[in-house]
Every structure is written in C-alpha cells, then in structure tokens.
C-alpha positions, -999 to +999 in steps of 0.1 A: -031+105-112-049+102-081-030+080-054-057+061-038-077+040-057-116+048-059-148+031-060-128-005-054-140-029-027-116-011-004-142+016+006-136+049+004-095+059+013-080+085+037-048+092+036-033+090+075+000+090+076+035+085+055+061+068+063+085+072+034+083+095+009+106+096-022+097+111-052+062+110-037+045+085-012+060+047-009+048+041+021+018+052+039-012+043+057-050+047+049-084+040+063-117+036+050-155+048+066-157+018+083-123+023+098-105-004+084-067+003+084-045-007+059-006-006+052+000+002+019+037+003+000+043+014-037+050-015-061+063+003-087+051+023-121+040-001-147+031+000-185+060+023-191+044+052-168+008+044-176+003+030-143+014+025-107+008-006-083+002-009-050+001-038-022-021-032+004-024-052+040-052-050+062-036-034+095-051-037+131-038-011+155-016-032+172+006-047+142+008-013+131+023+000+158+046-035+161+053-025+126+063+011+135+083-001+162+104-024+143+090-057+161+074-070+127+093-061+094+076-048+067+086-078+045+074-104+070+039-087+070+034-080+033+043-111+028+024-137+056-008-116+056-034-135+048-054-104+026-032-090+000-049-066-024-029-050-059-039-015-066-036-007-100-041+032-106-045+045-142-026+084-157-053+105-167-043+103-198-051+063-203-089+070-186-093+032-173-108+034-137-088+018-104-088-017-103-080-035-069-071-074-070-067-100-043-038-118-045-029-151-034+001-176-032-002-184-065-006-145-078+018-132-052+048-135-067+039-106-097+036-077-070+071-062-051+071-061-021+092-050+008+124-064+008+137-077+033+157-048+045+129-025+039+127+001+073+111+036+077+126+064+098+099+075+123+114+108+125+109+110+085+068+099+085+043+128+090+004+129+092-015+140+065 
C-alpha cells in the first residue's frame, strides 16, 4: 500500500518531513510540483484493513512553522481550514485506485482528526 495517494487533484506528493511516526507515519508533511505544502495526519484504517484515510490541509510556510512551534494546534488547524481533502488509499490486494475528497462542514464530521491534545515532539520528526 502506497502512502500517498496518486494521480488525485493533489498533484504529484513528496514526502518532506514526519512528525510522528507510530507503527508507521501519522503525521507528516508533503508537497506537490507546484510546491504546494500540505499537512497531512492519518485518519485511521478503514474497511477492516482494506483502506487507510487521510486529512490533508493546505500549509503555507508560515502556519507550518506556527504549527511546529506550538502557536496553532493541530486540532484548531485541521479543523478551521477552509480546504479539507480525505485521502482514501486502497491494499493492493482490493486494486481500487486513490481517491481524494473535499470535505466540508456538512462532510467533516466522518474524518478524525486531531484531537485536541494532539502535539508532536520536534526532537522525534525527521526529513525524509
């Protein structure tokens, strides 16, 4: 199962850097070729292991770092930003392609994310 989705109207993902990692990548960040930025936090498997979700932000430099400095939680963002996109990532095994959804205030409420108490340990996060 890849972790980024593909061929999605989120351009082409890079990996840039994680922030927690348990199990595998929760929280990370990724930009496409046009250098968009976005903040991205696991969701949680679905369809009994078939899947995995992901809520992704659209992150400008400066939010990220306000974000990585702990002066905007992770819950406030994920949850006032005014783009919120589900990535939904197949198994190999199922075949289905990526799918990537935006949400909106009526939608929102199907995705987890951060709770409110949700921090990352700087000293934890490493560039990929």
């Amino acid at each position: 199962m890849n972790l980024l989705p593909t061929g999605t109207q989120l351009g082409k993902l890079e990996l840039l850097e994680v922030y927690q990692d348990v199990l595998g990548p929760k929280c990370f960040s990724v930009k496409n070729e046009n250098t968009q930025r976005f903040m991205v936090y696991w969701s949680g498997d679905y369809d009994n292991g078939q899947s995995i979700k992901w809520a992704y932000i659209p992150v400008t430099k400066p939010l990220l770092a306000s974000l990585l400095n702990k002066d905007v939680s992770f819950h406030d963002a994920f949850h006032r930003s005014d783009k919120l996109y589900l990535a939904t990532i197949y198994t190999n095994e199922v075949g289905k392609p990526a799918k990537v959804e935006l949400l909106n205030a009526t939608n929102k409420h199907l995705v987890n994310l951060p709770p409110v108490d949700f921090e990352i340990d700087l000293e934890e996060s490493f560039m990929v």
